[in-house]
PABA-663250 format. One record per atom (N, C-alpha, C): x, y, z; residue number from 0. Coordinates in Angstrom, 1 decimal. Layout:
X	Y	Z	NUM
...
END
This chain:
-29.6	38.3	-11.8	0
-28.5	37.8	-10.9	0
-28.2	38.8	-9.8	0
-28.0	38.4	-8.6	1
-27.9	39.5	-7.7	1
-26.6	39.9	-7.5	1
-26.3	41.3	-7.2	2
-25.0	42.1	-7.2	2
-24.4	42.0	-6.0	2
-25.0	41.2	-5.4	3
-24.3	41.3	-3.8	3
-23.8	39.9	-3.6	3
-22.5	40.4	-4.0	4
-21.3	39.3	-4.2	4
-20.5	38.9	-3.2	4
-20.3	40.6	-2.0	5
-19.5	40.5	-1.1	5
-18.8	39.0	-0.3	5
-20.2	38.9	0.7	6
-20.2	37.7	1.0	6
-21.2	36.6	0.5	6
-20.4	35.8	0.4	7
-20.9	34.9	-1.1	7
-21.6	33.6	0.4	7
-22.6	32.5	0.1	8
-22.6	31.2	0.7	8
-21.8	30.7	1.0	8
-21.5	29.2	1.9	9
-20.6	28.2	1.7	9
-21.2	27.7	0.0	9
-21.8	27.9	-0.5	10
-22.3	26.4	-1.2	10
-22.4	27.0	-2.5	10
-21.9	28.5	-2.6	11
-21.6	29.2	-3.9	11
-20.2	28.4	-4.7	11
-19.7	29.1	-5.9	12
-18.7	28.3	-6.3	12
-17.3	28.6	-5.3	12
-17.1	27.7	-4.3	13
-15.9	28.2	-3.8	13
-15.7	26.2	-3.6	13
-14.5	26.1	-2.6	14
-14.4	24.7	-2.5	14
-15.2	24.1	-2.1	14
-16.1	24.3	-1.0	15
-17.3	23.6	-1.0	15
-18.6	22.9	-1.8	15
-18.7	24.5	-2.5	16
-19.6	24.5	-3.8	16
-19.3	23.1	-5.0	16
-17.9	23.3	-5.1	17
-17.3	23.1	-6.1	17
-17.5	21.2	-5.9	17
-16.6	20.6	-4.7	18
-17.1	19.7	-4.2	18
-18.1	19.0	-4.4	18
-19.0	19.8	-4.1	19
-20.6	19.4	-3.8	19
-20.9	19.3	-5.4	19
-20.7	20.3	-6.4	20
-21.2	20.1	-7.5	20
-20.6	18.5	-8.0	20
-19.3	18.5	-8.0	21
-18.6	17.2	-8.1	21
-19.2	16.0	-8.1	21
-19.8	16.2	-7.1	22
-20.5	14.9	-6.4	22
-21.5	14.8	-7.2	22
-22.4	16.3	-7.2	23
-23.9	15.5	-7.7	23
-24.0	15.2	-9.2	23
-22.5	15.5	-9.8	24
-23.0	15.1	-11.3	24
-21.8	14.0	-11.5	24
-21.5	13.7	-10.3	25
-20.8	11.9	-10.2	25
-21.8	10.7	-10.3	25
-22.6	11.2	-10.1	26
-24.2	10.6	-9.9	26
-24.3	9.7	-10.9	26
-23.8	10.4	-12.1	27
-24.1	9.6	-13.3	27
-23.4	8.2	-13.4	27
-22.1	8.4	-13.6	28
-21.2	6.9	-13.7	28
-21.4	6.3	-12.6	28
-21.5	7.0	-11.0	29
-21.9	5.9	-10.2	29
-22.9	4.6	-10.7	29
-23.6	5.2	-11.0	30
-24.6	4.0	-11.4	30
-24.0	2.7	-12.3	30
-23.1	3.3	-13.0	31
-22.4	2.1	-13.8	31
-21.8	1.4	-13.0	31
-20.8	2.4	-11.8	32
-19.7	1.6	-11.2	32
-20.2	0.8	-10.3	32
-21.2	1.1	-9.9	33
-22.2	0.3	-8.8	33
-22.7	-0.6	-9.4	33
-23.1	-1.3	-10.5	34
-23.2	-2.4	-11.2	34
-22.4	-3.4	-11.1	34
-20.3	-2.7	-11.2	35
-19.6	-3.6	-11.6	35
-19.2	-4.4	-10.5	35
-20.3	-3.8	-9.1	36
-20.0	-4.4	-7.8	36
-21.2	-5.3	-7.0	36
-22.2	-4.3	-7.4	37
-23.3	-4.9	-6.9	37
-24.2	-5.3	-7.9	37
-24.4	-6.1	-8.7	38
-25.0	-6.4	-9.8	38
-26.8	-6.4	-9.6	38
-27.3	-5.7	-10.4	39
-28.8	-5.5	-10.4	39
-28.7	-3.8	-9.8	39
-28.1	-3.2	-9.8	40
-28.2	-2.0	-9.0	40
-28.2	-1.0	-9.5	40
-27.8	-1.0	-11.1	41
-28.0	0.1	-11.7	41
-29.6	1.0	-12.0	41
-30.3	0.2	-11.6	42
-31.4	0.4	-11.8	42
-32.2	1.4	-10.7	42
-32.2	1.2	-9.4	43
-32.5	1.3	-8.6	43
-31.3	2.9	-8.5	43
-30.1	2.9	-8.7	44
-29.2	4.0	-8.7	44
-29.7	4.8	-9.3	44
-30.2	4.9	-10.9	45
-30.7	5.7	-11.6	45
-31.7	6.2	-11.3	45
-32.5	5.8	-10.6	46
-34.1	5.9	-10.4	46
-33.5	7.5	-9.0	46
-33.0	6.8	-8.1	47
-33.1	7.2	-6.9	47
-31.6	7.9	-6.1	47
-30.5	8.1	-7.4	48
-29.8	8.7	-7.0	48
-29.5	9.7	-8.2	48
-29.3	9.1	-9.6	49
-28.7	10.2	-10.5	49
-30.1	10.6	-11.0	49
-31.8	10.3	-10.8	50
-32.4	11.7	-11.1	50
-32.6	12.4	-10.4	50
-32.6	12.3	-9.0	51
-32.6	13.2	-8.0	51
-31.2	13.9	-8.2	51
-30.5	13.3	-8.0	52
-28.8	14.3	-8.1	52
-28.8	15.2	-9.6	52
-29.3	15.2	-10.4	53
-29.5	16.2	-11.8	53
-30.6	17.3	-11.0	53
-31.5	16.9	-10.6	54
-32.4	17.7	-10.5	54
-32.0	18.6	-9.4	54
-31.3	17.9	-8.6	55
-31.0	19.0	-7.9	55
-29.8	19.8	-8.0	55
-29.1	19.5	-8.4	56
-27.9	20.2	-9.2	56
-28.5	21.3	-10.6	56
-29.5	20.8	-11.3	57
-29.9	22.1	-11.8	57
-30.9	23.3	-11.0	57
-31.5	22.8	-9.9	58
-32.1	23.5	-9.2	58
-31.5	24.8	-8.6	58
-30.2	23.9	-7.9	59
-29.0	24.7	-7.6	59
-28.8	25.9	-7.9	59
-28.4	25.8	-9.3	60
-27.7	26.5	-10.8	60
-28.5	27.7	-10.9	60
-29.8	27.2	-11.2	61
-30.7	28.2	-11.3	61
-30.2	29.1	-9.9	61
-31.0	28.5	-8.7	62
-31.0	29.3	-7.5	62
-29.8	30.3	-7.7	62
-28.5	29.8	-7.9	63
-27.5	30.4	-7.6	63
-27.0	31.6	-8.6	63
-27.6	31.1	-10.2	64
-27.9	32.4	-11.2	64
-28.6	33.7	-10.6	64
-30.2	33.5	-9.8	65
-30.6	34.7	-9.1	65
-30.1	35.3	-7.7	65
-29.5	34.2	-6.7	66
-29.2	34.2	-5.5	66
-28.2	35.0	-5.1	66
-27.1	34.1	-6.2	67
-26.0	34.4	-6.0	67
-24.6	35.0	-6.7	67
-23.4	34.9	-6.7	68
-23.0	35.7	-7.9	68
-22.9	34.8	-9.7	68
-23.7	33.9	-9.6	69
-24.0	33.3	-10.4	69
-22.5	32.4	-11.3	69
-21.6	32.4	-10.7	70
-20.2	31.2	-11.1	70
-20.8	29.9	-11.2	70
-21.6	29.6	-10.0	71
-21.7	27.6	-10.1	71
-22.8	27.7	-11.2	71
-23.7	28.6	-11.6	72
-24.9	27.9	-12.6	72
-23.8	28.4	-14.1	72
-22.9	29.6	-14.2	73
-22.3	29.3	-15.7	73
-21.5	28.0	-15.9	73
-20.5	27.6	-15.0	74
-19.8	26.1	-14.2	74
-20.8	25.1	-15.3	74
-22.2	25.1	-14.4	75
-22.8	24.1	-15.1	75
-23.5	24.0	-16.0	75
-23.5	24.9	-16.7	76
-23.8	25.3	-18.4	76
-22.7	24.6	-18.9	76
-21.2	25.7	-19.0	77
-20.4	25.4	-19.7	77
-20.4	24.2	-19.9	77
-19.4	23.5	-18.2	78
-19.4	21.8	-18.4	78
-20.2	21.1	-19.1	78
-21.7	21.3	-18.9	79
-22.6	20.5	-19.6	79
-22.3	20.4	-21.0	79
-22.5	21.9	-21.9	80
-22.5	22.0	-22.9	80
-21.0	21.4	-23.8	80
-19.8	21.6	-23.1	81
-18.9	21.2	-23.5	81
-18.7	19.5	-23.7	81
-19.5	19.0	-22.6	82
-19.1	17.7	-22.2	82
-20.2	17.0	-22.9	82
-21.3	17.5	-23.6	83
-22.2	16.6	-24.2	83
-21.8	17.2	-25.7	83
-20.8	18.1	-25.8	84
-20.8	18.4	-27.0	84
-19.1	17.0	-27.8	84
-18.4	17.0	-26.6	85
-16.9	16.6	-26.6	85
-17.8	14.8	-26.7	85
-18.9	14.7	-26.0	86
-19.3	13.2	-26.2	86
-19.7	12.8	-28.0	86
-20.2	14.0	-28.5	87
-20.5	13.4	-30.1	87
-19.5	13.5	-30.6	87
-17.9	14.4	-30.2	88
-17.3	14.4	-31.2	88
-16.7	12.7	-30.9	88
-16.3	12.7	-29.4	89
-16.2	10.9	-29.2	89
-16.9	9.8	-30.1	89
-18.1	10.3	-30.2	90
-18.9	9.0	-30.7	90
-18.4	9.5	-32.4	90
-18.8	10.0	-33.0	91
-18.2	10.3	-34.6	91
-17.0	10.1	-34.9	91
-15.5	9.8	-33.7	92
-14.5	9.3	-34.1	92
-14.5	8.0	-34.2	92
-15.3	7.5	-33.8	93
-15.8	5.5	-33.4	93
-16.2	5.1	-34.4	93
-17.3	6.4	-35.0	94
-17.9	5.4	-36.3	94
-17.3	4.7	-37.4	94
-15.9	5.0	-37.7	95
-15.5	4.4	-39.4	95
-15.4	2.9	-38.2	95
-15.0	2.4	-37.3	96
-14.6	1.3	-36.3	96
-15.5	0.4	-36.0	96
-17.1	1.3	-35.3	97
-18.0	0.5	-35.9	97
-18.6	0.0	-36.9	97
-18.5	0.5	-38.1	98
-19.3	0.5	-39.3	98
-18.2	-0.3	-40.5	98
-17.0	-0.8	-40.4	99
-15.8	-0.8	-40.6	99
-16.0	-1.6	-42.0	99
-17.2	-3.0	-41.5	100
-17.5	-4.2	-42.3	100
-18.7	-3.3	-43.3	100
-19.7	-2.8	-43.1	101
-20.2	-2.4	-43.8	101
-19.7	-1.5	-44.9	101
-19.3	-0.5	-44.6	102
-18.0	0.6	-45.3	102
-17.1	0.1	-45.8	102
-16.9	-1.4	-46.0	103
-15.4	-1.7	-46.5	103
-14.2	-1.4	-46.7	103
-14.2	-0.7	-45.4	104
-12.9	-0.5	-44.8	104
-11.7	-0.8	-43.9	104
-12.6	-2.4	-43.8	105
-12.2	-3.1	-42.6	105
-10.9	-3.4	-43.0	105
-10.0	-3.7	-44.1	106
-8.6	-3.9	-44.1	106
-8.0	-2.7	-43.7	106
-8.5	-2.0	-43.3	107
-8.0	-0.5	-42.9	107
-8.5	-0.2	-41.4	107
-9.7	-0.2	-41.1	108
-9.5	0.1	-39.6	108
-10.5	-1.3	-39.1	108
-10.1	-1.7	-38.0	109
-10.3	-2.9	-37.5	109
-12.1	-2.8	-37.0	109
-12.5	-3.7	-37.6	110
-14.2	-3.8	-37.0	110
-14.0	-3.9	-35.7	110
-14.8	-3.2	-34.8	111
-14.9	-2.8	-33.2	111
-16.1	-3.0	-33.0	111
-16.7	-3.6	-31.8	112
-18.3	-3.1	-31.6	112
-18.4	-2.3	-30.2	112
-17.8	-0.7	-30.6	113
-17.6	0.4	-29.4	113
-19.3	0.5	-29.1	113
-20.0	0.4	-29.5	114
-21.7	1.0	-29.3	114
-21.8	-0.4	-28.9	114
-21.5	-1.6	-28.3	115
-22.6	-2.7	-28.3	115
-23.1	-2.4	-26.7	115
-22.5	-1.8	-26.2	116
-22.6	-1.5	-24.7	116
-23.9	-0.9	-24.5	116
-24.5	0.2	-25.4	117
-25.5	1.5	-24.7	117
-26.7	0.4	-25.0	117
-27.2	-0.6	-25.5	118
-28.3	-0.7	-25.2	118
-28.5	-1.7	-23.9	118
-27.2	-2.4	-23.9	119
-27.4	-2.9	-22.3	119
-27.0	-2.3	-21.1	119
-26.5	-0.6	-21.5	120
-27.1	0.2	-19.9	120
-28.4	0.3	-19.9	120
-29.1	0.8	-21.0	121
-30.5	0.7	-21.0	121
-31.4	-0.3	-20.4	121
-30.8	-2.2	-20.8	122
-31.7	-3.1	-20.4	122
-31.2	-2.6	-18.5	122
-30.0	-2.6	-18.2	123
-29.8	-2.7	-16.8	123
-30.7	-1.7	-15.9	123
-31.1	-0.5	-16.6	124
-31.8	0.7	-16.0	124
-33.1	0.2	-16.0	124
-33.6	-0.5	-16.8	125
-35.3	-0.8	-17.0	125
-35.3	-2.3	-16.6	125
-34.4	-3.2	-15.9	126
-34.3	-4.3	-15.1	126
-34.5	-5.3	-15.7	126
-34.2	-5.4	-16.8	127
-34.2	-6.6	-18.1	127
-32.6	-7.3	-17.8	127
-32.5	-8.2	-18.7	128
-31.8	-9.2	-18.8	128
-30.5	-8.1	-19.3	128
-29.2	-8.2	-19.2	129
-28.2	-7.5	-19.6	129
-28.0	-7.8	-21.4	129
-28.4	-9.8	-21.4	130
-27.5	-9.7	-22.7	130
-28.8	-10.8	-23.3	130
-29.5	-9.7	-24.4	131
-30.4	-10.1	-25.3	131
-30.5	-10.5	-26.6	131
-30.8	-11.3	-27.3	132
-30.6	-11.4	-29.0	132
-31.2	-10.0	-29.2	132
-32.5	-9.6	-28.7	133
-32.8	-8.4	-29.6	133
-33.8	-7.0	-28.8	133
-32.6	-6.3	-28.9	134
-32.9	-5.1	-28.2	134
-33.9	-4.3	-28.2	134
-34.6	-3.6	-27.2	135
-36.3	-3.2	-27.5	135
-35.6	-1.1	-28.0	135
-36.8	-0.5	-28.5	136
-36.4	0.4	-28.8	136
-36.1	1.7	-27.2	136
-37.0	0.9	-26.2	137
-36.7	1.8	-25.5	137
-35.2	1.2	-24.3	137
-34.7	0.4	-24.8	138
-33.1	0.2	-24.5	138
-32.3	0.7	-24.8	138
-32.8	0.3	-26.3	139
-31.8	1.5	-27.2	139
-31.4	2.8	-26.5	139
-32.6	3.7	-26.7	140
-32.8	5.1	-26.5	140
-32.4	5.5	-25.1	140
-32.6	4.3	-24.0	141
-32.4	4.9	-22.7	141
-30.8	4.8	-22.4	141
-30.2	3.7	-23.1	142
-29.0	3.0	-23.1	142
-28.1	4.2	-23.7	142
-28.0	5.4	-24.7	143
-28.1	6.6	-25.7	143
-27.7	7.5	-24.7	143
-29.1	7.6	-24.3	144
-29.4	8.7	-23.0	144
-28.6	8.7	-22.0	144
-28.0	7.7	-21.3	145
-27.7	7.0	-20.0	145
-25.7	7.5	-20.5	145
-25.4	7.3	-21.5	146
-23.8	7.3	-22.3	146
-24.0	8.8	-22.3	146
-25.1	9.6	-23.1	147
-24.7	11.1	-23.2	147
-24.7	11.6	-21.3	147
-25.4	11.2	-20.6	148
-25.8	11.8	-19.8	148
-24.1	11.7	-18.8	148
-23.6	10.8	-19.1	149
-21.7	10.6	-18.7	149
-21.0	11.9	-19.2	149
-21.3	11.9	-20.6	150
-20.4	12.7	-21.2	150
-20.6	14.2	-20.9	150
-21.9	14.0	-20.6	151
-22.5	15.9	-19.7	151
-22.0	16.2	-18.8	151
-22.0	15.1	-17.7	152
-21.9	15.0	-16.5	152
-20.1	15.6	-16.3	152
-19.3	14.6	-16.9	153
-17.9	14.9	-16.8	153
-17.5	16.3	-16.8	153
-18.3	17.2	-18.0	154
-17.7	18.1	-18.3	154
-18.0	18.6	-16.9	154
-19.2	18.7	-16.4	155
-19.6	19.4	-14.6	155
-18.1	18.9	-14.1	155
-18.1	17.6	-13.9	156
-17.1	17.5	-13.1	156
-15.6	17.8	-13.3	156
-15.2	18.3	-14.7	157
-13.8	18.6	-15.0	157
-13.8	20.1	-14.2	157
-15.2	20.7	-14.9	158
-15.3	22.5	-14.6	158
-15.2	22.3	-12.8	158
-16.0	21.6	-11.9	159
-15.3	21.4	-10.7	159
-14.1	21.2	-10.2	159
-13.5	20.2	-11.2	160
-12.4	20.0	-10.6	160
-11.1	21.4	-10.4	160
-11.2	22.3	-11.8	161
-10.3	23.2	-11.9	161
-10.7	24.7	-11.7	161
-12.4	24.6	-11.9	162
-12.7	25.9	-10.9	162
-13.1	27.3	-12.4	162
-11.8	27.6	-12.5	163
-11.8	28.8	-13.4	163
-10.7	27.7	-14.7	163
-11.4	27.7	-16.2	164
-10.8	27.0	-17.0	164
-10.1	28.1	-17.6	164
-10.1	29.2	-17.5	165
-8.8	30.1	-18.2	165
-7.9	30.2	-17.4	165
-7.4	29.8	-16.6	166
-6.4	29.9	-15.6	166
-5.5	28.3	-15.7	166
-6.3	27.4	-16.7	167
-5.4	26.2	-16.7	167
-5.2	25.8	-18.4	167
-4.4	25.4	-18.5	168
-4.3	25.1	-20.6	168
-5.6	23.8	-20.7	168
-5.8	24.5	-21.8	169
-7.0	23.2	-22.1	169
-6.5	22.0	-22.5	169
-5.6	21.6	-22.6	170
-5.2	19.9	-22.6	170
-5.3	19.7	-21.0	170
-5.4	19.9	-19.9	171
-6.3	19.3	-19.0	171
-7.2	18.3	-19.1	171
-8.1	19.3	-20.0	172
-9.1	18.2	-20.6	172
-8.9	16.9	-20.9	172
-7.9	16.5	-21.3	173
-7.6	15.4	-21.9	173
-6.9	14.7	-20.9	173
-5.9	14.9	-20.0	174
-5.4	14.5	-19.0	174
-6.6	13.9	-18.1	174
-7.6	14.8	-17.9	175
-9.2	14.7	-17.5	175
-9.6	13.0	-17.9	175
-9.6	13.0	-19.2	176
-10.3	12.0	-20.0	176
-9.5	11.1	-20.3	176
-8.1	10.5	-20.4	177
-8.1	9.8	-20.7	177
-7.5	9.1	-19.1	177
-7.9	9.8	-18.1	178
-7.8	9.3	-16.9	178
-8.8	8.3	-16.3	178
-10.1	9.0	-16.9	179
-10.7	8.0	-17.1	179
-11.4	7.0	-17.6	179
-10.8	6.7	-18.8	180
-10.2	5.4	-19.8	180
-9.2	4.8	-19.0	180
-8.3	5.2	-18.4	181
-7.6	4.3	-17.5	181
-8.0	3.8	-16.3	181
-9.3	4.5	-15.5	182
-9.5	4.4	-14.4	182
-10.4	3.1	-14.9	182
-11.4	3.1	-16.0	183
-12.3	2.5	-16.6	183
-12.0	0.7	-17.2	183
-10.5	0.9	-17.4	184
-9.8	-0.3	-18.1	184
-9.6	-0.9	-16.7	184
-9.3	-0.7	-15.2	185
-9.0	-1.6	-14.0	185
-10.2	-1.2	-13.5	185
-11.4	-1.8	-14.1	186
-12.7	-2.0	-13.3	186
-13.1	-3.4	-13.6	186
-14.2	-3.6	-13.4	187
-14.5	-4.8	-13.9	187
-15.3	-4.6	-15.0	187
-15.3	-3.3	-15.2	188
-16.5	-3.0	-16.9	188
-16.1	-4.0	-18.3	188
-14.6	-4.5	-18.7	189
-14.8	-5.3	-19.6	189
-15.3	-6.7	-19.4	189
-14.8	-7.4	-18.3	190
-15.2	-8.4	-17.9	190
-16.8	-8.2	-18.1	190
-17.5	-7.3	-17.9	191
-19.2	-7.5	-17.5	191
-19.5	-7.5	-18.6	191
-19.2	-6.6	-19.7	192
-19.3	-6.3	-21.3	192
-18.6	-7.8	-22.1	192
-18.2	-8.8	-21.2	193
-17.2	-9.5	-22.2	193
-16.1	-8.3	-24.0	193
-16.1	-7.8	-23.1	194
-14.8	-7.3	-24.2	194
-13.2	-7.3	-24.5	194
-13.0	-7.9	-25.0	195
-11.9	-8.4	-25.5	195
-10.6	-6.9	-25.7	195
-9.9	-7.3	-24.5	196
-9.0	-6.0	-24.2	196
-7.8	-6.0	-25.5	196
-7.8	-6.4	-26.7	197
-7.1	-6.4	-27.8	197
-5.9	-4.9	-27.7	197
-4.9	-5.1	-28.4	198
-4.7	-3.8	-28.5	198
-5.3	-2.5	-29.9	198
-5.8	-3.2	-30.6	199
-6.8	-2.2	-31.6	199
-7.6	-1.5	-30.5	199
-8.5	-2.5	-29.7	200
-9.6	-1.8	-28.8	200
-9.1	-1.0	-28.0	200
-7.7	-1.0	-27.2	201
-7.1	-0.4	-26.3	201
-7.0	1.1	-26.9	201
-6.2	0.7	-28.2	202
-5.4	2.2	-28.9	202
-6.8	3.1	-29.7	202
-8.3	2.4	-29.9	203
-9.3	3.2	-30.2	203
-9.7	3.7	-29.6	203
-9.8	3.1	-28.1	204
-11.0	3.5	-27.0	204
-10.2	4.8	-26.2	204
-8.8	4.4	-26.1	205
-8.0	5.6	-25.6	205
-7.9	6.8	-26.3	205
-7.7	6.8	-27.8	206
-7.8	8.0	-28.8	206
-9.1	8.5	-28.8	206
-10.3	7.7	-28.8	207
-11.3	8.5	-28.1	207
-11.3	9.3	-27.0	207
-11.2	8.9	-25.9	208
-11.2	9.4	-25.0	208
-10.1	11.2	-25.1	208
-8.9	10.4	-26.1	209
-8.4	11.2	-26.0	209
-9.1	12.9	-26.8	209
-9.7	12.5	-28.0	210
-10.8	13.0	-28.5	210
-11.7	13.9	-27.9	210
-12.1	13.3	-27.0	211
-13.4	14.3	-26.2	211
-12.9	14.8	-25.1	211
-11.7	14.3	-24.5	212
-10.8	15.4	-23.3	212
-10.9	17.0	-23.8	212
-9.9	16.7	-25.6	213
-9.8	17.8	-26.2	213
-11.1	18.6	-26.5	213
-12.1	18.3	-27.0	214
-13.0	19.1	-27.1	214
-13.8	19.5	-26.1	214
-13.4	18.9	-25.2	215
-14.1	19.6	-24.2	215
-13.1	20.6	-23.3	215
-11.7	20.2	-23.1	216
-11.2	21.6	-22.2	216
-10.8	22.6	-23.8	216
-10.9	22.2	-24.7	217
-11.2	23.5	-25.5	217
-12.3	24.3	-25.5	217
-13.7	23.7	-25.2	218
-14.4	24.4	-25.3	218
-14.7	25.1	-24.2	218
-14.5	24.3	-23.2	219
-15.0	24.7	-21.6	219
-14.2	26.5	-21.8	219
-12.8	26.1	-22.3	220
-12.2	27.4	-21.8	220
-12.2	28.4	-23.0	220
-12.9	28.3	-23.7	221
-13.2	29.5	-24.8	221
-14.7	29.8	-24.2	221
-15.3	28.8	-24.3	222
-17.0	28.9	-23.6	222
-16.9	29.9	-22.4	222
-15.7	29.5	-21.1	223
-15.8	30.6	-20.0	223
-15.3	31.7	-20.2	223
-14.3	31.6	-21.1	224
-13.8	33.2	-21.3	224
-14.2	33.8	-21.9	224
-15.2	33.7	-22.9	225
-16.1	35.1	-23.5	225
-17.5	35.0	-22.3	225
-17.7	34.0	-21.9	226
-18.5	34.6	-20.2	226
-18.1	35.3	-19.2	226
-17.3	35.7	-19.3	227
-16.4	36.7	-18.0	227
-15.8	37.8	-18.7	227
-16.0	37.7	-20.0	228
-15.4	38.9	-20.8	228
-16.4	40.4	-20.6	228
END
């Protein structure tokens, strides 16, 4: 990492940088949101905006670990790591909800089908039919891929948004996340999903969200502060 910090780039971590990083790991949900408008598009987005926008955003990272004073490539460590980590603890709060009928627990927590979504981002990315009797394995997996690759993505974009995470309380995070679960409920994403805005689905999908806010501005900001220590 080079010691010559003085004068840093525009496109180091400063507002510009920060910005820019924003954008390129926005990359990801665009492709969803761009679906809820232009239908058939996700596909074409994925291909030719969010792999190019990863790739170059970790290109970046690297560059900027030898280049520069190396803030934007820890930035997008942390976020990542935090934000694909805060996505499993999301998905593991879901399961007794999906699994509800099998587990016989359904007089206790309400059967949901939170997962029925990831294999039709998948069909949308590989240009299939949205809504199948029977899903192929590489739907599945890309549909998986396509949901973690959100929850990575975010953490980039929360660590942009606030720069230095010891300098802010880590329920941020959560402010972060369940902002957007709200931004997400006035889209047209249930209508596309046919999902039935019940309030069981409301009060699970939000307590998730609220779920992975937390683990991730927890982690982001224990993760940065023994980095700077």
């Amino acid at each position: 990492m080079s010691q010559h910090t003085a004068q840093l780039p525009w496109y180091a971590w400063n507002a510009a940088g920060r910005w820019l990083t924003f954008a390129l790991a926005a990359t990801s949900i665009a492709c969803l949101l761009s679906e809820f408008y232009f239908p058939a598009s996700m596909r074409p987005m994925t291909l030719y905006l969010l792999l190019p926008g990863m790739a170059v955003m970790g290109a970046w990272a690297v560059w900027d670990y030898w280049q520069s004073d190396g803030r934007l490539f820890r930035a997008v460590v942390i976020g990542s790591v935090a934000g694909l980590a805060a996505a499993f603890a999301y998905d593991i709060f879901r399961l007794p909800f999906v699994f509800a009928k099998p587990l016989g627990i359904a007089s206790v927590v309400p059967p949901l089908p939170l997962f029925k979504v990831f294999p039709r981002f998948g069909a949308m990315i590989l240009g299939q039919p949205m809504e199948q009797e029977r899903y192929s394995l590489a739907a599945q997996l890309i549909g998986w891929a396509y949901h973690f690759s959100n929850g990575l993505t975010f953490g980039v974009m929360y660590l942009a948004l606030v720069g230095n995470p010891t300098r802010h309380h880590w329920l941020w995070g959560a402010v972060f996340a369940v902002g957007l679960e709200l931004g997400m409920l006035f889209t047209p994403y249930p209508a596309l999903f046919k999902i039935h805005l019940g309030t069981a689905f409301i009060v699970a999908t939000l307590a998730a969200h609220l779920i992975f806010g937390l683990v991730m501005g927890f982690l982001a900001q224990r993760m940065y502060a023994r980095a700077v220590a």
